[in-house]
C-alpha positions in Angstrom: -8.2 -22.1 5.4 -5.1 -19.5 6.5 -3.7 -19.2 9.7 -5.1 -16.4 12.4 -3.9 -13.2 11.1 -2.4 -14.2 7.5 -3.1 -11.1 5.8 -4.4 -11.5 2.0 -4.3 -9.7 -0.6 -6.6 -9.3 -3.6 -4.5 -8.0 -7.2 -6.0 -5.9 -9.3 -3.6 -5.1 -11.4 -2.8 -1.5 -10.6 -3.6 -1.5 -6.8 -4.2 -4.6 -4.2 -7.4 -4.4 -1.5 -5.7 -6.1 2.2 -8.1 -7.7 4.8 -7.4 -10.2 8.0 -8.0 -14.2 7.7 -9.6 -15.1 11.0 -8.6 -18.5 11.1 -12.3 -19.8 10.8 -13.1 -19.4 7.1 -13.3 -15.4 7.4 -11.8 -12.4 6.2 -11.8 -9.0 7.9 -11.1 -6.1 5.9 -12.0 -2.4 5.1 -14.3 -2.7 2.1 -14.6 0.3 -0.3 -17.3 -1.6 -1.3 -19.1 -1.6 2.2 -17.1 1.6 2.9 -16.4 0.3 6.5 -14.4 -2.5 8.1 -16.2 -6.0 7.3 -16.3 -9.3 8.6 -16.7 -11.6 4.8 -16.9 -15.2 3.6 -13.1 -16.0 1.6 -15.7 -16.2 -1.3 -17.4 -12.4 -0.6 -13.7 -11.0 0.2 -12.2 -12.3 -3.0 -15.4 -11.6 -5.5 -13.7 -14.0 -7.9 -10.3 -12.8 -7.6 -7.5 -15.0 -6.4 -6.8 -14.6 -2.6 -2.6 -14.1 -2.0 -1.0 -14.1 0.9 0.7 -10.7 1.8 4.0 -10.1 2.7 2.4 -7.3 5.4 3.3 -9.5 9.0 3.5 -9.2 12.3 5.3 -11.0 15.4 1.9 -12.1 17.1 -0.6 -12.3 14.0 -2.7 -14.0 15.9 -3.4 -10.6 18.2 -4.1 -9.3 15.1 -7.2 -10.6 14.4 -8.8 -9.6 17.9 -7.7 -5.6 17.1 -9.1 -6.2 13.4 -13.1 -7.4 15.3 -13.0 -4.6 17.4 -13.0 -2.2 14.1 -15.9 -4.0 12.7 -18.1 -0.8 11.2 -14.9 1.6 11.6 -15.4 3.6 7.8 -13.2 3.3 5.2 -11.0 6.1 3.7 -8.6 6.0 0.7 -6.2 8.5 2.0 -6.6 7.5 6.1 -8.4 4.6 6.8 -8.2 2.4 3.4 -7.6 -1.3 3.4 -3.9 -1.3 3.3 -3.6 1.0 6.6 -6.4 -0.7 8.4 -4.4 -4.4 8.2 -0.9 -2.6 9.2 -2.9 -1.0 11.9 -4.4 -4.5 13.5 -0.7 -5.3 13.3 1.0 -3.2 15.2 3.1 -1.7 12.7 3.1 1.9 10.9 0.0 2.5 9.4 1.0 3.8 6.2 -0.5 3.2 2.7 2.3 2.5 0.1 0.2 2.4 -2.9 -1.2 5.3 -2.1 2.3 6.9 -1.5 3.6 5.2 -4.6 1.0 7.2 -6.4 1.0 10.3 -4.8 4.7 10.6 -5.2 4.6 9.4 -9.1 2.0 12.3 -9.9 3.8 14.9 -7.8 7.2 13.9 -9.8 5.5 13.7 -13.0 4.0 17.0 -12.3 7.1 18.7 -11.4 9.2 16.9 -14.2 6.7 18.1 -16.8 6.1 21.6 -15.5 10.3 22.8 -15.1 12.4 24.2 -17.9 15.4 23.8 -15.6 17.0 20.5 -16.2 17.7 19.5 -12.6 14.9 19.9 -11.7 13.4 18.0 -14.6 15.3 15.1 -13.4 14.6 15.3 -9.7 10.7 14.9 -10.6 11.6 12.5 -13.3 13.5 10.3 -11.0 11.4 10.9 -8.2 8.0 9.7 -10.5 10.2 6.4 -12.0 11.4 5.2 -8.4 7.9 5.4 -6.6 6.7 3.3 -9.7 9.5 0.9 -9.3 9.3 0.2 -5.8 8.4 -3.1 -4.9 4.2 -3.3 -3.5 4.0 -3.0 0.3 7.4 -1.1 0.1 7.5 2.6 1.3 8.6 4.7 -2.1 10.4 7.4 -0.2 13.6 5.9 0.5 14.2 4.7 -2.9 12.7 8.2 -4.5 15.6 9.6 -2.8 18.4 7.5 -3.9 17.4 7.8 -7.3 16.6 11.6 -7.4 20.4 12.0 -6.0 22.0 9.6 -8.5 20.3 11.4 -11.4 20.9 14.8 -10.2 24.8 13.7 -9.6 24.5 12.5 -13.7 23.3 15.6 -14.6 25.8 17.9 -13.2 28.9 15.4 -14.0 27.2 15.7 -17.5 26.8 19.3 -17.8 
């Protein structure tokens, strides 16, 4: 059984589903599934995955668990209210989704990357794309999207 508030984490390989250990055997989580916030069995959260423990804390996860019953039924949303957002809410901290920024920003500097004939730009969307994919999960990507963009766009006019 985890501790009040542990938040778990389900990995699917390419993305990982969040919910809320209770302290009593349950998970609370916003299900795509049930396309609403759920209270679920360890066995029904994990649907024969292997339940981690997520990095995602707070300072009182304990409180945690009482904000996650009162949003029992609230519906689920990919892009504002998925299951990534819904445990940093309880929380207390931003409610972001990083996977779903990681993604976003990847597509949106693949896109640009493959769409310029101008070489800076090129590398700005390249870079862009390759740091959102290489930040670590539960990590904002913007930060290190940045960094990298400026570093390659620094190679490429030293280069030119």
């Amino acid at each position: 059984m985890y501790p009040s508030g542990t938040v778990l984490r389900l990995d699917f390989g390419t993305f990982s589903h969040y919910g809320i250990a209770d302290g009593l055997g349950s998970v609370i989580h916003n299900s795509k599934k049930r396309l609403k916030v759920t209270k679920e069995s360890y066995e029904d959260f994990a649907d024969g995955k292997e339940i981690l423990e997520s990095d995602i804390t707070s300072e009182n996860p304990s409180k945690a668990v009482a904000m996650a019953q009162r949003y029992i039924g609230m519906p689920y949303d990919l892009l504002i209210s998925n299951c990534e957002q819904f445990v940093r809410l309880c929380h207390g901290l931003e409610v972001e989704s990083t996977q779903v920024q990681q993604y976003m920003l990847a597509a949106l500097g693949a896109g640009i990357a493959l769409s310029s004939d101008n070489p800076y730009v090129k590398t700005a969307g390249g870079a862009t794309a390759l740091a959102s994919l290489l930040t670590p999960a539960e990590d904002s990507p913007f930060k290190n999207a940045a960094v990298l963009t400026l570093i390659a766009l620094g190679v490429v006019a030293l280069s030119s």
